[in-house]
Structure formats: C-alpha cells, structure tokens
mmCIF file as Biopython writes it, N, C-alpha, C and O atoms, coordinates in Angstrom:
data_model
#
loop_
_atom_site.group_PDB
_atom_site.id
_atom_site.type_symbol
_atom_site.label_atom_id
_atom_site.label_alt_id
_atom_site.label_comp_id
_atom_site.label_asym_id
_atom_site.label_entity_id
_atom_site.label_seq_id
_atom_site.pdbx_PDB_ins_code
_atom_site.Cartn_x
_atom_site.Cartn_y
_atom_site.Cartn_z
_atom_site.occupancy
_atom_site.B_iso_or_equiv
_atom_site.auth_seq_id
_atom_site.auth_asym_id
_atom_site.pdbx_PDB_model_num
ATOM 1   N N  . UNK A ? 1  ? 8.022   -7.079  -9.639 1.0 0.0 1  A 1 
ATOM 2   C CA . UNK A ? 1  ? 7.966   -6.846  -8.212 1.0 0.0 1  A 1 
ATOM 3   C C  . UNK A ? 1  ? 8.828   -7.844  -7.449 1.0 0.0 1  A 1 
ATOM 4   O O  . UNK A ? 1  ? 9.024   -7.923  -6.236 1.0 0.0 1  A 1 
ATOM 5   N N  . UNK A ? 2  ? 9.270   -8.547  -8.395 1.0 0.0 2  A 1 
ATOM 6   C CA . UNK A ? 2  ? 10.004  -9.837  -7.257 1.0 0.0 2  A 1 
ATOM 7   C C  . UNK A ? 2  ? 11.782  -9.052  -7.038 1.0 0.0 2  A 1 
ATOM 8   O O  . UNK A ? 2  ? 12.628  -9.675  -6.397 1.0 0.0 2  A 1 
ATOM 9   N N  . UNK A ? 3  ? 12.066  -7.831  -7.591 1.0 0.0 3  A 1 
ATOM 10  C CA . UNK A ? 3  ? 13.425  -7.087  -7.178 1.0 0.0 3  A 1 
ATOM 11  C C  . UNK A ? 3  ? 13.491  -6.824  -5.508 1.0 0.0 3  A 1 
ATOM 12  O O  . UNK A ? 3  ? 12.659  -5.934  -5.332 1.0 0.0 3  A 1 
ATOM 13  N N  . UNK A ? 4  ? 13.917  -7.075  -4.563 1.0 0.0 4  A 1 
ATOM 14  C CA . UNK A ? 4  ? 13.623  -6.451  -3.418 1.0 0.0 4  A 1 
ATOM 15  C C  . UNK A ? 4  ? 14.205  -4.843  -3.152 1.0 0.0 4  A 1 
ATOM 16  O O  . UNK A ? 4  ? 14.189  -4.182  -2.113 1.0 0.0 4  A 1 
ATOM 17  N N  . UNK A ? 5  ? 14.594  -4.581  -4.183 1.0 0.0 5  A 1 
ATOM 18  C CA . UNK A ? 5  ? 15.249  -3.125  -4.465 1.0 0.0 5  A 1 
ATOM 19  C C  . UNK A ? 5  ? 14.573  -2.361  -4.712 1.0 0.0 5  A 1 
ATOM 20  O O  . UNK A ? 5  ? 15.012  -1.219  -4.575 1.0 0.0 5  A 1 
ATOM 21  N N  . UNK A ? 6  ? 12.669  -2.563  -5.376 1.0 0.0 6  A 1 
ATOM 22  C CA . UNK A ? 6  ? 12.101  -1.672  -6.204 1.0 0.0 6  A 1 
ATOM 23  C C  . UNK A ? 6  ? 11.783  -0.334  -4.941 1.0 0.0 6  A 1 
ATOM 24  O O  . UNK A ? 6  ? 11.644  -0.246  -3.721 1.0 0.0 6  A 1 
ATOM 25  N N  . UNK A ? 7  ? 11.783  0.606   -6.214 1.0 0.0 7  A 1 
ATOM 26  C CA . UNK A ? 7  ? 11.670  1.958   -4.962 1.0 0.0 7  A 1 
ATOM 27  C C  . UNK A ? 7  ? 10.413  2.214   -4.696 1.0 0.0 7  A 1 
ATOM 28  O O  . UNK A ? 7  ? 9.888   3.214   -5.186 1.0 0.0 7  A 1 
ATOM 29  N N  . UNK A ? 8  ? 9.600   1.221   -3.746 1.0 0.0 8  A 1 
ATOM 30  C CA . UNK A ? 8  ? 8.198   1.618   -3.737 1.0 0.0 8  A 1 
ATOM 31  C C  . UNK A ? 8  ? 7.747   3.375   -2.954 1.0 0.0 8  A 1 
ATOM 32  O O  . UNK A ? 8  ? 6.799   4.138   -3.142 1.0 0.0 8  A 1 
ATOM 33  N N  . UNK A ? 9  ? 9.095   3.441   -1.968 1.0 0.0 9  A 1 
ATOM 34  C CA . UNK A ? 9  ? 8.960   5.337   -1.906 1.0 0.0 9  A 1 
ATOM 35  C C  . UNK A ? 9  ? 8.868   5.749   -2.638 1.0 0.0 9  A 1 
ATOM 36  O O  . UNK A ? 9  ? 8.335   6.853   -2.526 1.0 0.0 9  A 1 
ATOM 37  N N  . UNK A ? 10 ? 9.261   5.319   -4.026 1.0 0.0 10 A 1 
ATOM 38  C CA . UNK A ? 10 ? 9.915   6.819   -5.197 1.0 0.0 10 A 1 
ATOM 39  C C  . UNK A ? 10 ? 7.838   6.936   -5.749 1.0 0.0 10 A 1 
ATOM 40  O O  . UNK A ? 10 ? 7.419   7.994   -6.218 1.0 0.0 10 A 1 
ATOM 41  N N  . UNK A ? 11 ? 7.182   6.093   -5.619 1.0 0.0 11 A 1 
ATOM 42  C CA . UNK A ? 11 ? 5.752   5.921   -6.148 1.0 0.0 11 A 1 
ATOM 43  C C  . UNK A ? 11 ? 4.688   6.582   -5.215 1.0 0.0 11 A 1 
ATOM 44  O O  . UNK A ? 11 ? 3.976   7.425   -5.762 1.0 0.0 11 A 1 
ATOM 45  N N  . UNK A ? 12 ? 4.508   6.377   -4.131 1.0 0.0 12 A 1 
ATOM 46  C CA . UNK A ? 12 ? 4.085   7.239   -2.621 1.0 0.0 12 A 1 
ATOM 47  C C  . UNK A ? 12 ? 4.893   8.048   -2.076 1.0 0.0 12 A 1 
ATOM 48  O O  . UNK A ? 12 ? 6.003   7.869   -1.575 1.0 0.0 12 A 1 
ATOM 49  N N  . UNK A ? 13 ? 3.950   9.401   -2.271 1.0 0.0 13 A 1 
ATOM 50  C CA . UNK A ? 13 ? 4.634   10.515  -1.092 1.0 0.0 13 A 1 
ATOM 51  C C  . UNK A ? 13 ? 4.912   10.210  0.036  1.0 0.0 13 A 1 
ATOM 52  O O  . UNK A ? 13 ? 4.633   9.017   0.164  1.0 0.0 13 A 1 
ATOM 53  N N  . UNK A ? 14 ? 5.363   10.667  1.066  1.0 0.0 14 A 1 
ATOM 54  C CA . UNK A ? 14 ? 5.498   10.309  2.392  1.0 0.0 14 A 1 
ATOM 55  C C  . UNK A ? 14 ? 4.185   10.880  3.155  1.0 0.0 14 A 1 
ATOM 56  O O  . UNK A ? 14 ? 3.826   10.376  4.219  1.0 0.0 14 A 1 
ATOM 57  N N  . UNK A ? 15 ? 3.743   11.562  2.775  1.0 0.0 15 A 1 
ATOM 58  C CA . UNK A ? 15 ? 2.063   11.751  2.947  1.0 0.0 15 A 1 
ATOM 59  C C  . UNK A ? 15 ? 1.376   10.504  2.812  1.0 0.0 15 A 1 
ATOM 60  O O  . UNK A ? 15 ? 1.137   9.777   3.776  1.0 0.0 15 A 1 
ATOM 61  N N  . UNK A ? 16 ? 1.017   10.211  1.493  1.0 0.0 16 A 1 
ATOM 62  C CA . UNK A ? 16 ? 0.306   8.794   1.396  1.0 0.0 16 A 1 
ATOM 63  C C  . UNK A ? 16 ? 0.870   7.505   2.330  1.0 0.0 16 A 1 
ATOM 64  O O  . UNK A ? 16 ? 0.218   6.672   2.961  1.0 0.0 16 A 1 
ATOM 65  N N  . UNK A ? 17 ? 2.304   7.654   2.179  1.0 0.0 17 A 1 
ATOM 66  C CA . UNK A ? 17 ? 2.404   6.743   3.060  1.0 0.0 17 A 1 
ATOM 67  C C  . UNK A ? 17 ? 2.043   6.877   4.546  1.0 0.0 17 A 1 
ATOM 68  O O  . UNK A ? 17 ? 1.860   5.880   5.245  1.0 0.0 17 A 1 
ATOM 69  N N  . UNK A ? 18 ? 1.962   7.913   4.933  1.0 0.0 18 A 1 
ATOM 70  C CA . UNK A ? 18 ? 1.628   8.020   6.145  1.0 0.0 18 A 1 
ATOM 71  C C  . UNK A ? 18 ? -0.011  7.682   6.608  1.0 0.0 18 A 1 
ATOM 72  O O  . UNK A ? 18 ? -0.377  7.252   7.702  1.0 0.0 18 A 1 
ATOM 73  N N  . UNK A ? 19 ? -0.869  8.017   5.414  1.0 0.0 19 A 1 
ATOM 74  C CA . UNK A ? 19 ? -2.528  7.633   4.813  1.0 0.0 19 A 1 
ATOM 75  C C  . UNK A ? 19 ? -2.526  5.997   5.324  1.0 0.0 19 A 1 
ATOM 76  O O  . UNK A ? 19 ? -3.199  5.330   6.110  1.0 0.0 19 A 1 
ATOM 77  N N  . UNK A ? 20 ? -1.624  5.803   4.611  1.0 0.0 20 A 1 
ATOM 78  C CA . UNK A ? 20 ? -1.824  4.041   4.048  1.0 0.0 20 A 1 
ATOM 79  C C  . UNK A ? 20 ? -1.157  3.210   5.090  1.0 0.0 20 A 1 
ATOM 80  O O  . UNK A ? 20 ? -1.420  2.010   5.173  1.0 0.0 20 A 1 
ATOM 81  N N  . UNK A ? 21 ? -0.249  3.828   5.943  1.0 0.0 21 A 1 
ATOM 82  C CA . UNK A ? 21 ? 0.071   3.304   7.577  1.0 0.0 21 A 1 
ATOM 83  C C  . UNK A ? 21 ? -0.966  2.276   8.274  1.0 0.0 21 A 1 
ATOM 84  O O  . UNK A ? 21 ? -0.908  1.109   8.663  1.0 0.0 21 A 1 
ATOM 85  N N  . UNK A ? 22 ? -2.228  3.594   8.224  1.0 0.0 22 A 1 
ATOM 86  C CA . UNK A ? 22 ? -3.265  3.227   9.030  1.0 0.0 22 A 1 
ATOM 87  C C  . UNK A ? 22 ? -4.387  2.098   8.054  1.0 0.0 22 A 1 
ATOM 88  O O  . UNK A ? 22 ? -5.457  1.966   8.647  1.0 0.0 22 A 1 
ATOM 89  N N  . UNK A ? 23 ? -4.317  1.267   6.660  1.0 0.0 23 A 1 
ATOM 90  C CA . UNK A ? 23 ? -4.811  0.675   6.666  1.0 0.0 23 A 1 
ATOM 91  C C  . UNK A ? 23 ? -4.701  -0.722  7.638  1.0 0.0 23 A 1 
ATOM 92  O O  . UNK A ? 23 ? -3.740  -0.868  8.392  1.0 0.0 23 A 1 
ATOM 93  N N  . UNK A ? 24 ? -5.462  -1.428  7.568  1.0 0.0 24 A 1 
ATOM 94  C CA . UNK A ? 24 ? -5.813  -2.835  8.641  1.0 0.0 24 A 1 
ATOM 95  C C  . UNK A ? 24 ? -4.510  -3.442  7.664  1.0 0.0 24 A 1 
ATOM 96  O O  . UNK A ? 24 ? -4.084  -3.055  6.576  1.0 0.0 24 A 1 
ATOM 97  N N  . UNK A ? 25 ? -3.955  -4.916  8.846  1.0 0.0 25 A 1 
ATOM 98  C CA . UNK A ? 25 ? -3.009  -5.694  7.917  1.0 0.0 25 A 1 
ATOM 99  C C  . UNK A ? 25 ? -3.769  -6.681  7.456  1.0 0.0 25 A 1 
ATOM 100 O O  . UNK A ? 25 ? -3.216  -7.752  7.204  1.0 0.0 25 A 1 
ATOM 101 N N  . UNK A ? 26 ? -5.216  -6.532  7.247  1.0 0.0 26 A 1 
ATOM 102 C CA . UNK A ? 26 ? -5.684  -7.743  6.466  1.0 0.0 26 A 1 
ATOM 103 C C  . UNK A ? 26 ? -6.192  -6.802  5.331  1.0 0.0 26 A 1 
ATOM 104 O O  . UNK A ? 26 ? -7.207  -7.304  4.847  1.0 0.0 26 A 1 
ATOM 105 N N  . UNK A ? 27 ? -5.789  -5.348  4.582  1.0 0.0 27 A 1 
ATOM 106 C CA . UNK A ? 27 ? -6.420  -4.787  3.847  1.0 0.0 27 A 1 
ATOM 107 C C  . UNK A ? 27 ? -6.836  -5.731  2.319  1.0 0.0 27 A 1 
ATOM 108 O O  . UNK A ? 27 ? -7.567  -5.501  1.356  1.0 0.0 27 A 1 
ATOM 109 N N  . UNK A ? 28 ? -5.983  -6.810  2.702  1.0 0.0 28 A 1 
ATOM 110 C CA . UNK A ? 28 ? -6.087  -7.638  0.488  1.0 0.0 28 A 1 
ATOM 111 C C  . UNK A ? 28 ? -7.255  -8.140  0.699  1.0 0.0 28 A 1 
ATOM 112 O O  . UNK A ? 28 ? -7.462  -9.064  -0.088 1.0 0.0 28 A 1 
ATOM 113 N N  . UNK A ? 29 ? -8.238  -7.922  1.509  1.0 0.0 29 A 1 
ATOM 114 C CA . UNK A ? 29 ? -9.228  -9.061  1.830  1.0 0.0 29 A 1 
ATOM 115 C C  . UNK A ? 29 ? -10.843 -7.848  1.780  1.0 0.0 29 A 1 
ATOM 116 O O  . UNK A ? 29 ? -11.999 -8.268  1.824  1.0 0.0 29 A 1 
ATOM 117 N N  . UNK A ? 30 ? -10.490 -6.548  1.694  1.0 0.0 30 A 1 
ATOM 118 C CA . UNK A ? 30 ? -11.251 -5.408  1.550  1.0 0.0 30 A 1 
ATOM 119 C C  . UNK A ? 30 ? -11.564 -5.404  0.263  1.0 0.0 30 A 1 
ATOM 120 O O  . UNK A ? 30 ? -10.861 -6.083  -0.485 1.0 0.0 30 A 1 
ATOM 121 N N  . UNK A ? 31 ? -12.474 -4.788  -0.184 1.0 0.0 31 A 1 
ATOM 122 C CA . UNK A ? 31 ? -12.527 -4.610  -1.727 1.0 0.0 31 A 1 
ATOM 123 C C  . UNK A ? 31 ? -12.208 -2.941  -1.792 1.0 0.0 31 A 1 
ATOM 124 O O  . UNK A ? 31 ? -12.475 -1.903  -1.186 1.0 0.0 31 A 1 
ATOM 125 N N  . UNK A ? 32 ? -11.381 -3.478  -3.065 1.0 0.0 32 A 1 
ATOM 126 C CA . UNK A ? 32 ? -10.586 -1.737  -3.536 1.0 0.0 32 A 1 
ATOM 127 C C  . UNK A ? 32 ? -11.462 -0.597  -3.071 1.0 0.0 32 A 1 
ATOM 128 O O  . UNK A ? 32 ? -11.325 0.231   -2.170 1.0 0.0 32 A 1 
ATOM 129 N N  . UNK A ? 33 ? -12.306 -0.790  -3.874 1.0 0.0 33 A 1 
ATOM 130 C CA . UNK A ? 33 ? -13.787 0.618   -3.513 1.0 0.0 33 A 1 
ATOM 131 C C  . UNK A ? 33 ? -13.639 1.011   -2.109 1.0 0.0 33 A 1 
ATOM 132 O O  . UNK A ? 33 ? -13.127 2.067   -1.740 1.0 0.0 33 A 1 
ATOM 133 N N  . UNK A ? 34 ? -14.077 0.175   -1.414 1.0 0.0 34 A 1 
ATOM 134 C CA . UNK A ? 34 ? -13.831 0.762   0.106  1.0 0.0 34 A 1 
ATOM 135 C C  . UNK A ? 34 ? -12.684 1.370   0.478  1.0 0.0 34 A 1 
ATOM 136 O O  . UNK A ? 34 ? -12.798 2.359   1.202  1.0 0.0 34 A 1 
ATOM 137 N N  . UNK A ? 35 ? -11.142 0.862   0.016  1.0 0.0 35 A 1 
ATOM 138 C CA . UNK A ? 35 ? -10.404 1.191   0.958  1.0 0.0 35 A 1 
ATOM 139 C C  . UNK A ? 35 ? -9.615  2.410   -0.044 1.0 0.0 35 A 1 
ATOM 140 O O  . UNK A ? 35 ? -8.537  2.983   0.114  1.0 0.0 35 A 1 
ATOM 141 N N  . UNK A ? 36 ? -10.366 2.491   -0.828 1.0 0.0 36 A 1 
ATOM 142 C CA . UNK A ? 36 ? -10.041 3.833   -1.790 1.0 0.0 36 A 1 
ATOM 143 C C  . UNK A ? 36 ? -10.972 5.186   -1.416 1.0 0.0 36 A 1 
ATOM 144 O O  . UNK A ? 36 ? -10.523 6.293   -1.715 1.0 0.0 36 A 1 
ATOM 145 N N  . UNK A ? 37 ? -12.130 5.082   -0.831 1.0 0.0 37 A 1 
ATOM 146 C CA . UNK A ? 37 ? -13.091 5.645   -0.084 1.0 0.0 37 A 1 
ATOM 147 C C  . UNK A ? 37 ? -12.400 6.403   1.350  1.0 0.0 37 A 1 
ATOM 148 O O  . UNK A ? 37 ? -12.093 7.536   1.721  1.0 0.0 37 A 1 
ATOM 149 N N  . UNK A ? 38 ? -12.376 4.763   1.958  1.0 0.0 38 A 1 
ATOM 150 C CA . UNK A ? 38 ? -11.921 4.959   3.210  1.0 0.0 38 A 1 
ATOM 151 C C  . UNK A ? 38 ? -10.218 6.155   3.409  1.0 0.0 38 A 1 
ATOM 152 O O  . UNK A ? 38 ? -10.001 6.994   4.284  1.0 0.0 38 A 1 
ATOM 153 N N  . UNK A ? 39 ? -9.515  5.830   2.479  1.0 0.0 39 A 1 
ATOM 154 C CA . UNK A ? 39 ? -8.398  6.440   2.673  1.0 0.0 39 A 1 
ATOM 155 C C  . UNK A ? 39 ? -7.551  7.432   1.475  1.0 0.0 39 A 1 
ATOM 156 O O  . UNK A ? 39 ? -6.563  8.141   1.281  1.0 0.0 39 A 1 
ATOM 157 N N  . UNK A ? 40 ? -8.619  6.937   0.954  1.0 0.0 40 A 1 
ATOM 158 C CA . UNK A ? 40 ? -8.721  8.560   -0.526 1.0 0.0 40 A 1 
ATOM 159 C C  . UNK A ? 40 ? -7.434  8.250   -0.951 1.0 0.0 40 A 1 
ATOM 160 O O  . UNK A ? 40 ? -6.413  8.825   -0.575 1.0 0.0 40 A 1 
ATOM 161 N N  . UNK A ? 41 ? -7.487  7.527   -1.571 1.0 0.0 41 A 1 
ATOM 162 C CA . UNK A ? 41 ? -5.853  6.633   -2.102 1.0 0.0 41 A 1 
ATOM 163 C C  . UNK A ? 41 ? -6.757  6.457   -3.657 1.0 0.0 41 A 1 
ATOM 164 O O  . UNK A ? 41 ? -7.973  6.460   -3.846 1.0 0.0 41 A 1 
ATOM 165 N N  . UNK A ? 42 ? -5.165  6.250   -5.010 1.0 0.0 42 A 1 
ATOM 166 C CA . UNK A ? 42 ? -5.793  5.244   -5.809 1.0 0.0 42 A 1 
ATOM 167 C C  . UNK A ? 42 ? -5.715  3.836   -5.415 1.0 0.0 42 A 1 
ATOM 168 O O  . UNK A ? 42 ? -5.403  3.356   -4.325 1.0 0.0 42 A 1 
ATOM 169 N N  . UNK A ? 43 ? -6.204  3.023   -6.971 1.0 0.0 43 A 1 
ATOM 170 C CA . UNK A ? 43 ? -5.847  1.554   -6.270 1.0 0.0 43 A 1 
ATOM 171 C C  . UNK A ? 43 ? -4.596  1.405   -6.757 1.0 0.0 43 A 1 
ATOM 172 O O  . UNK A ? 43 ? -4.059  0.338   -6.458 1.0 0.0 43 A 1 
ATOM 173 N N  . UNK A ? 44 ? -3.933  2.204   -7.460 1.0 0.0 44 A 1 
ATOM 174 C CA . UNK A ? 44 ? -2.603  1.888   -7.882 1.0 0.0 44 A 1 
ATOM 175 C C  . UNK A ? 44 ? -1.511  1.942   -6.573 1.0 0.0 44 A 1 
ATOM 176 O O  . UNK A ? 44 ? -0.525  1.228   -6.390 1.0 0.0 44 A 1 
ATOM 177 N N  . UNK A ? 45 ? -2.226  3.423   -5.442 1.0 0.0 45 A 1 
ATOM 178 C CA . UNK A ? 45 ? -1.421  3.786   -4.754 1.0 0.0 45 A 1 
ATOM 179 C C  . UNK A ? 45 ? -1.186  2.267   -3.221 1.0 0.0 45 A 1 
ATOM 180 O O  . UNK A ? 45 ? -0.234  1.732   -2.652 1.0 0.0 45 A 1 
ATOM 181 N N  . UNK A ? 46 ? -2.769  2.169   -3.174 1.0 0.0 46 A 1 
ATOM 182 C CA . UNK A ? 46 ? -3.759  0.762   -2.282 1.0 0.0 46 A 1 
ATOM 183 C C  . UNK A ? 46 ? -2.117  -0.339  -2.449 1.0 0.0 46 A 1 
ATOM 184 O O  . UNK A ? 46 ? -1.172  -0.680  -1.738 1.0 0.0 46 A 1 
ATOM 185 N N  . UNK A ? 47 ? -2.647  -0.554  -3.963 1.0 0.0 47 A 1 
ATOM 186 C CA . UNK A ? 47 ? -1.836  -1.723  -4.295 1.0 0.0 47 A 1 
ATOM 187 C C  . UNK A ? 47 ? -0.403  -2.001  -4.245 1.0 0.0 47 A 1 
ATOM 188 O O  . UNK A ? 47 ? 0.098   -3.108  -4.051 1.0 0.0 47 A 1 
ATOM 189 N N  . UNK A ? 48 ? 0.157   -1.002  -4.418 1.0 0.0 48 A 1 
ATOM 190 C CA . UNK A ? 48 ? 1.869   -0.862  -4.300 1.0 0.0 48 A 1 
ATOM 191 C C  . UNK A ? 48 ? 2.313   -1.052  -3.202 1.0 0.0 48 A 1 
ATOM 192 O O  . UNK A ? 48 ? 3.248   -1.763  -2.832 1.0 0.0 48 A 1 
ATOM 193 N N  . UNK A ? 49 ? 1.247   -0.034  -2.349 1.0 0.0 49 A 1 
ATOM 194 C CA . UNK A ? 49 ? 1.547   -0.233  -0.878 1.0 0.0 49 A 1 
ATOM 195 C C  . UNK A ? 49 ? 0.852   -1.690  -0.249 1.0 0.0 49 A 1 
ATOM 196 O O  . UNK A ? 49 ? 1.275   -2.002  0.864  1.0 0.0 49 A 1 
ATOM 197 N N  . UNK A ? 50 ? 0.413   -2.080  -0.514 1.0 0.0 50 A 1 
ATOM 198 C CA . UNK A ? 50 ? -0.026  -3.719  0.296  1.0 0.0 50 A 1 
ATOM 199 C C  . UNK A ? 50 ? 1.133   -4.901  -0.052 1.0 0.0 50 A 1 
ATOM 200 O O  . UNK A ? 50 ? 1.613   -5.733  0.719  1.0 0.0 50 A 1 
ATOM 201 N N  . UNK A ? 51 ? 1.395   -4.695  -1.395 1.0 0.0 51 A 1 
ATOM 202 C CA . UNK A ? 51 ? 2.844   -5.303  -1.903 1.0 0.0 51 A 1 
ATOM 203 C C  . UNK A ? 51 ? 4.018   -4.760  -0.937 1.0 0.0 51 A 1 
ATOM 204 O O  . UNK A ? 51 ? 4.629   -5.578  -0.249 1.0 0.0 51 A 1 
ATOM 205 N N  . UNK A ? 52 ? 4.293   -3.580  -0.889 1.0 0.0 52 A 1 
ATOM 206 C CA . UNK A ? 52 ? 5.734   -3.187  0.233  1.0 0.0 52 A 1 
ATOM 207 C C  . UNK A ? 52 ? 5.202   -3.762  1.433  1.0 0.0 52 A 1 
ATOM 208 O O  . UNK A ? 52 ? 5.943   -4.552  2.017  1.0 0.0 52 A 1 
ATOM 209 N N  . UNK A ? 53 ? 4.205   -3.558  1.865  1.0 0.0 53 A 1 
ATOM 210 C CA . UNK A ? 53 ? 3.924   -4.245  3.093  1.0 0.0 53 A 1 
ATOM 211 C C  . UNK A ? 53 ? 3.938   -5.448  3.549  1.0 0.0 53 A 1 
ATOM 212 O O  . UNK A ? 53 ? 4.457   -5.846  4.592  1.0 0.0 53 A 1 
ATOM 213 N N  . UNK A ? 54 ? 3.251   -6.148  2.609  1.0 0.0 54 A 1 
ATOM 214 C CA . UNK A ? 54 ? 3.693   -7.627  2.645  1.0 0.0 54 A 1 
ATOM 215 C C  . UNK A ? 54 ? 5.239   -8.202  2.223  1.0 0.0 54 A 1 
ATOM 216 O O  . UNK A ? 54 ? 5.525   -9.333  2.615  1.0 0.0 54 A 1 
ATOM 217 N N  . UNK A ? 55 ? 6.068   -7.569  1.564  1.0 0.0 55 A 1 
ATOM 218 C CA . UNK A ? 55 ? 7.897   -7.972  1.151  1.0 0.0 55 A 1 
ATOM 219 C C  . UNK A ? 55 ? 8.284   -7.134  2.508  1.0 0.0 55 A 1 
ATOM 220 O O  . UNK A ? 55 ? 9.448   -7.521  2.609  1.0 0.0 55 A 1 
ATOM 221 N N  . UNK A ? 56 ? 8.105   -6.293  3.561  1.0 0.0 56 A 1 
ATOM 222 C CA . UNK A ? 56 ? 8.491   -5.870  4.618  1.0 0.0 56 A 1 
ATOM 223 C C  . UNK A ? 56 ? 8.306   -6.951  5.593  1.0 0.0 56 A 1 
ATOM 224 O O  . UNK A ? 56 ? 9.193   -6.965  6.447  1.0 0.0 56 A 1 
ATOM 225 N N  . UNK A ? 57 ? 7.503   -7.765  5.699  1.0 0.0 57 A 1 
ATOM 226 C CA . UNK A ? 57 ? 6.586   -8.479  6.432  1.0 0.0 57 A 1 
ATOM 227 C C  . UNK A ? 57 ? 7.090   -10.013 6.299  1.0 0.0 57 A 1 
ATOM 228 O O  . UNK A ? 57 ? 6.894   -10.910 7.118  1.0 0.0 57 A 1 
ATOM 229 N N  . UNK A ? 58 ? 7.621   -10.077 5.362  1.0 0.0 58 A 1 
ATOM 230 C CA . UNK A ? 58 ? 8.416   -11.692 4.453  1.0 0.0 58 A 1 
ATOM 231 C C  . UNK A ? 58 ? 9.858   -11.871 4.776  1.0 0.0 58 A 1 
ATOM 232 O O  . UNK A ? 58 ? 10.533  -12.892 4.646  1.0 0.0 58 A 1 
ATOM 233 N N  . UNK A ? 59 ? 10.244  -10.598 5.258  1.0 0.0 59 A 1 
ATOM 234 C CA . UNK A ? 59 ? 11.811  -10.338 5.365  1.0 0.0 59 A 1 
ATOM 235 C C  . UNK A ? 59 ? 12.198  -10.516 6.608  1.0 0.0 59 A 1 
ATOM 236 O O  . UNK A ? 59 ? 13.381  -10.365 6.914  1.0 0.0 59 A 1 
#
C-alpha cells in the first residue's frame, strides 16, 4: 500500500464508493461490525477505502 499509484477504484465500484463517501472521517476508531452493518460494505471493501482516504488526506 505504500505505491501511491495503487488502483484503489479498480477494487470499489463507484457505487460503493459512493456508500463509503458517507462514512464519518473518524471511521478507524468504529469497530468493523458496525460499520459493515451500518453501510453493508465488506471489511475488505471498509478497509481499502479508509486507506485511500487517509493517502488522499496525507497528500
């Protein structure tokens, strides 16, 4: 994950991403269960996307 190239689109639809928009920016601090509940995501999908979010966020 440390490439800043990785294609985290090519992994989330633009649907999910649009899902996962609306998590909070403190989501790493939620526990998975909930915010897999809350937004009917996996945690694979949770997790990829909190990573792009945070290297968006660093830049």
């Amino acid at each position: 994950m440390i490439d800043s190239a990785f294609p985290f689109s090519d992994f989330l639809s633009q649907d999910m991403q649009n899902v996962l928009k609306k998590m909070p920016k403190d989501s790493f601090t939620y526990p998975f269960k909930e915010l897999t509940e809350l937004f009917e995501a996996t945690f694979l999908e949770i997790r990829l996307y909190q990573i792009w979010r945070k290297k968006q966020l660093s830049c």
